[in-house]
C-alpha positions as CSV (number, residue, x, y, z in Angstrom):
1,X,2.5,-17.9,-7.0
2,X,1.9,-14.4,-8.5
3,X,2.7,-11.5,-6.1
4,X,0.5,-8.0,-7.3
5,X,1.8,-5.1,-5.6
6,X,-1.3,-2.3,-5.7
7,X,-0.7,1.0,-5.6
8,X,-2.3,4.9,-6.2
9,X,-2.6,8.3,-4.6
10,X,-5.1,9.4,-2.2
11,X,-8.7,9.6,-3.5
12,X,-7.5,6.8,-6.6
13,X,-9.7,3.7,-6.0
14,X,-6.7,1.5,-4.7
15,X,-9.0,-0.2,-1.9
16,X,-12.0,-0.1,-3.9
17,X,-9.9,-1.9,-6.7
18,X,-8.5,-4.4,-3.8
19,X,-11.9,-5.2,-2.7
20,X,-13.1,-6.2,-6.3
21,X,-9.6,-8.5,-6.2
22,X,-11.2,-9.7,-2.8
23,X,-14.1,-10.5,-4.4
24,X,-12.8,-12.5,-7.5
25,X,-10.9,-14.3,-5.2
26,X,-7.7,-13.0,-4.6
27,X,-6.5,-12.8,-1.0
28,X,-5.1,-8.9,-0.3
29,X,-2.5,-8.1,2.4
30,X,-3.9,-4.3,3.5
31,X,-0.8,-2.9,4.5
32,X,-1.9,-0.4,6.7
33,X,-4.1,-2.4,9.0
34,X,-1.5,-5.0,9.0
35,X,1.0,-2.5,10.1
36,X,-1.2,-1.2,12.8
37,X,-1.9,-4.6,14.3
38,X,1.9,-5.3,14.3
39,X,2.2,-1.8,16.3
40,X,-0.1,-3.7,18.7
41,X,0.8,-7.0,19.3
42,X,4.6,-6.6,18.2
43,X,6.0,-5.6,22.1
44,X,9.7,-5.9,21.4
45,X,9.2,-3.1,17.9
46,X,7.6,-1.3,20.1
47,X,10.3,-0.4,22.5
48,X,12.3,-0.2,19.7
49,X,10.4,2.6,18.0
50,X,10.1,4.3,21.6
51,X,14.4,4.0,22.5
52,X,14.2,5.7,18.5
53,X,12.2,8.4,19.1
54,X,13.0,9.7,22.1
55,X,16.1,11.1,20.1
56,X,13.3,13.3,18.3
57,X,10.9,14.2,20.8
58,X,12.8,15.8,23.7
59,X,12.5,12.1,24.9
60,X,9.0,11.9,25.3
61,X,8.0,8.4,25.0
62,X,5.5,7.3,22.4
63,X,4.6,4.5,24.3
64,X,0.5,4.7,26.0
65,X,0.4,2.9,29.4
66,X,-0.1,-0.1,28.2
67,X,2.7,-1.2,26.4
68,X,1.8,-0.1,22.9
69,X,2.7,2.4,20.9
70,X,0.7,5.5,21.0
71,X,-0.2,6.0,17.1
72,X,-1.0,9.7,17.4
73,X,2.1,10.2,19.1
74,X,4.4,9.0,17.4
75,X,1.9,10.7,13.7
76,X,3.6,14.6,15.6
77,X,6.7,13.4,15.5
78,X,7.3,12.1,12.1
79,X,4.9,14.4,10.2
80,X,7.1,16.9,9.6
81,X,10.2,15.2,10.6
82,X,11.6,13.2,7.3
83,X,14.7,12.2,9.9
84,X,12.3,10.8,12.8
85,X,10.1,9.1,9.3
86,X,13.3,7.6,8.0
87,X,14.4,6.3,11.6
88,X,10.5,4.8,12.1
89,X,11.1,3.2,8.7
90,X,14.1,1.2,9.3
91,X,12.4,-0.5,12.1
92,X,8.9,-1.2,10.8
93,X,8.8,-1.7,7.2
94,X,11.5,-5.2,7.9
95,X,8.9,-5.9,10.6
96,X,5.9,-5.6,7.4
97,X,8.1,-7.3,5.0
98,X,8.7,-10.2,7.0
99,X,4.5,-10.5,8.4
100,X,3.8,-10.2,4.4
101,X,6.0,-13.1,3.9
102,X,4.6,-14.9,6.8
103,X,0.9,-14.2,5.1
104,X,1.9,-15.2,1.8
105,X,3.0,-18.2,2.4
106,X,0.0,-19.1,4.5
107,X,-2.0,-18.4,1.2
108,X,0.3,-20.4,-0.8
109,X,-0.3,-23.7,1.2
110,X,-4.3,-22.8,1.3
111,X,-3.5,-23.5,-2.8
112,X,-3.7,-19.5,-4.1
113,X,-1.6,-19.3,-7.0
114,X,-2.3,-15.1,-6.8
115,X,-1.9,-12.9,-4.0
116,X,-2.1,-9.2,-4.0
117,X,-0.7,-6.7,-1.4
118,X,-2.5,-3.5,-1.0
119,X,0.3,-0.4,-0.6
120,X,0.7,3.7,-1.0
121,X,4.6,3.3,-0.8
122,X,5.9,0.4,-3.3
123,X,7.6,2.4,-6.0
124,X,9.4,4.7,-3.8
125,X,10.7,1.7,-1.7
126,X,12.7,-0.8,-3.2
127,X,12.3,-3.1,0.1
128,X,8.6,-3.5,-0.6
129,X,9.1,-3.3,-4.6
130,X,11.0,-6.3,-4.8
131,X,8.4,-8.7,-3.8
132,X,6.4,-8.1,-6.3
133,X,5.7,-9.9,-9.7
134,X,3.3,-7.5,-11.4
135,X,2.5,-3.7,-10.3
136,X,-0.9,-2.2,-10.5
137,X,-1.1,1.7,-10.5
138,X,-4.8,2.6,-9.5
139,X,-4.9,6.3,-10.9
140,X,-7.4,9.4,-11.6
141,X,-7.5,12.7,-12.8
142,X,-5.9,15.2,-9.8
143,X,-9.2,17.0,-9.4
144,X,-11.2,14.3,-9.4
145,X,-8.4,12.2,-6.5
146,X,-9.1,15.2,-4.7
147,X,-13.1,15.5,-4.8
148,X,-13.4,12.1,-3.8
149,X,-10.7,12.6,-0.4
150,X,-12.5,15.1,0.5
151,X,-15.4,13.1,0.4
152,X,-14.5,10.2,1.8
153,X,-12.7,11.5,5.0
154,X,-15.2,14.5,5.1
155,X,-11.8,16.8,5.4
156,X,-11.2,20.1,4.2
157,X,-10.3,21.0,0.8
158,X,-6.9,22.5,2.0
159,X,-6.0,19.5,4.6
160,X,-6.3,16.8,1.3
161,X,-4.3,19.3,-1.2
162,X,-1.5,19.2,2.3
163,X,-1.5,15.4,1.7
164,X,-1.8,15.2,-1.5
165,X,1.3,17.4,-1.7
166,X,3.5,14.4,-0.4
167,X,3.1,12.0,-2.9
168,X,4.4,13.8,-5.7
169,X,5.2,10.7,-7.7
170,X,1.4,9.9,-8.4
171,X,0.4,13.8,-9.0
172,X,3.1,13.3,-11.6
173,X,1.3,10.6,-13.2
174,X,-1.7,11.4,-12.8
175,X,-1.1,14.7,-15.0
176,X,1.0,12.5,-17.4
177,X,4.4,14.1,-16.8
178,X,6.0,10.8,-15.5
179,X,5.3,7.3,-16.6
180,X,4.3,5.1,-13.9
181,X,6.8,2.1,-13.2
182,X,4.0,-0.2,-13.6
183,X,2.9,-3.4,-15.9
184,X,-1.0,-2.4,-15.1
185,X,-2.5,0.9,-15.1
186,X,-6.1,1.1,-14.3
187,X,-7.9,4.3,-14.5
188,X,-10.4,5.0,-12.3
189,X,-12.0,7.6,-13.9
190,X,-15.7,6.2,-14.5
191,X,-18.5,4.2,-12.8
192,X,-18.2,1.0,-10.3
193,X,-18.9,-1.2,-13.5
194,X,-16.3,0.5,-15.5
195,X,-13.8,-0.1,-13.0
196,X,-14.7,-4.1,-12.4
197,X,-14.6,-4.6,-16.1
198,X,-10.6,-2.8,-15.8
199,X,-10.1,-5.4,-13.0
200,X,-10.5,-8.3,-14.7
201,X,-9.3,-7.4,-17.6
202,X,-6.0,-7.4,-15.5
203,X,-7.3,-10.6,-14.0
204,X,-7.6,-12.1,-17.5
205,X,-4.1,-11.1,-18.5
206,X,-2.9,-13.0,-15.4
207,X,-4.8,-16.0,-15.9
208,X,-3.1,-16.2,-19.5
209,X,0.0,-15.9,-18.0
210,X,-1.2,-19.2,-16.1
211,X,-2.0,-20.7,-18.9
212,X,0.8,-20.4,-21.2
213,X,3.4,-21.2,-17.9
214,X,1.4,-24.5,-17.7
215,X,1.6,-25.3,-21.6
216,X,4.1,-27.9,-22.0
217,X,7.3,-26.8,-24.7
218,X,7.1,-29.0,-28.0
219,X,10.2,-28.8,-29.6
């Protein structure tokens, strides 16, 4: 099985790009709703990420009276906080690793010989980065990643440049000042058809891939 890891910066395509691998038949993990689900029904991370946080919030709990963690709570603690972010790390992103590997191998015994996991924060985090085969970078022009933010989430021009502003790694690609750490690179610069065609040209290369790892050696 094929694990694709991809990956883009706000306004890129990545989810439109993930729904076109839904649609050819490629089960994505989205990491984000995943992640939320795991806030939900995972009771025993949740204290944990309460006990953490208390040590950045005055102890204030970010726990709602129900048992689950309160998501806009614990969003004012670790925006501006890389500490309380690092701390919130440690706990959930072993918690997503190991639901990903759960899910994968679910997929893997329904007979999928490619999965693909949807995700903002692969490169910068070698936990995530190492379970993937192949990377796909989903990127844009800055302006245009920005236009379509703005948009989408029908935010201010200022609150997407804020954003924007922390993923520095895909502003730097995007203007072509760093290489992207990726074996795919899809540009998603042009119309809906433009951007299935990029898809499976990816797909294409995969399926090759297939091919020649099935083709018996002759010596």
């Amino acid at each position: 099985m094929i694990t694709l890891a991809v990956t883009g910066g706000i306004g890129s395509g990545k989810s439109v790009v993930c729904s076109i691998l839904s649609a050819s038949g490629v089960p994505v993990y989205d990491s984000d709703s995943r992640t939320k689900a795991i806030y939900d029904s995972d009771r025993c991370l949740a204290q944990k990420i309460a006990q953490s946080m208390k040590d950045f919030s005055s102890g204030t709990s970010v726990l709602g009276e129900d048992g689950k963690i309160d998501r806009k709570a614990l969003a004012a603690i670790v925006f501006s906080n890389p500490a309380a972010l690092s701390a919130l790390e440690s706990l959930v992103h072993p918690a997503v690793l190991e639901d990903f590997v759960r899910w994968r191998a679910e997929r893997s015994k329904e007979g999928f010989r490619v999965v693909a996991m949807e995700s903002a924060i692969i490169l910068e985090k070698p936990l995530f980065r190492n379970i993937a085969d192949k990377v796909i970078i989903v990127d844009a022009p800055y302006d245009l990643r920005l236009e379509r933010a703005c948009a989408r989430d029908h935010s201010s021009h200022q609150s997407i440049v804020r954003r924007m502003e922390n993923q520095k790694l895909f502003n730097s690609i995007s203007d072509g000042s760093i290489l992207p750490d990726a074996d795919f690179v899809i540009v998603n610069d042009s119309d809906m058809s433009a951007l299935k065609d990029r898809v499976e040209a990816v797909l294409h290369s995969i399926d090759t891939f297939f091919k020649m790892a099935d083709t018996p050696c002759h010596s």
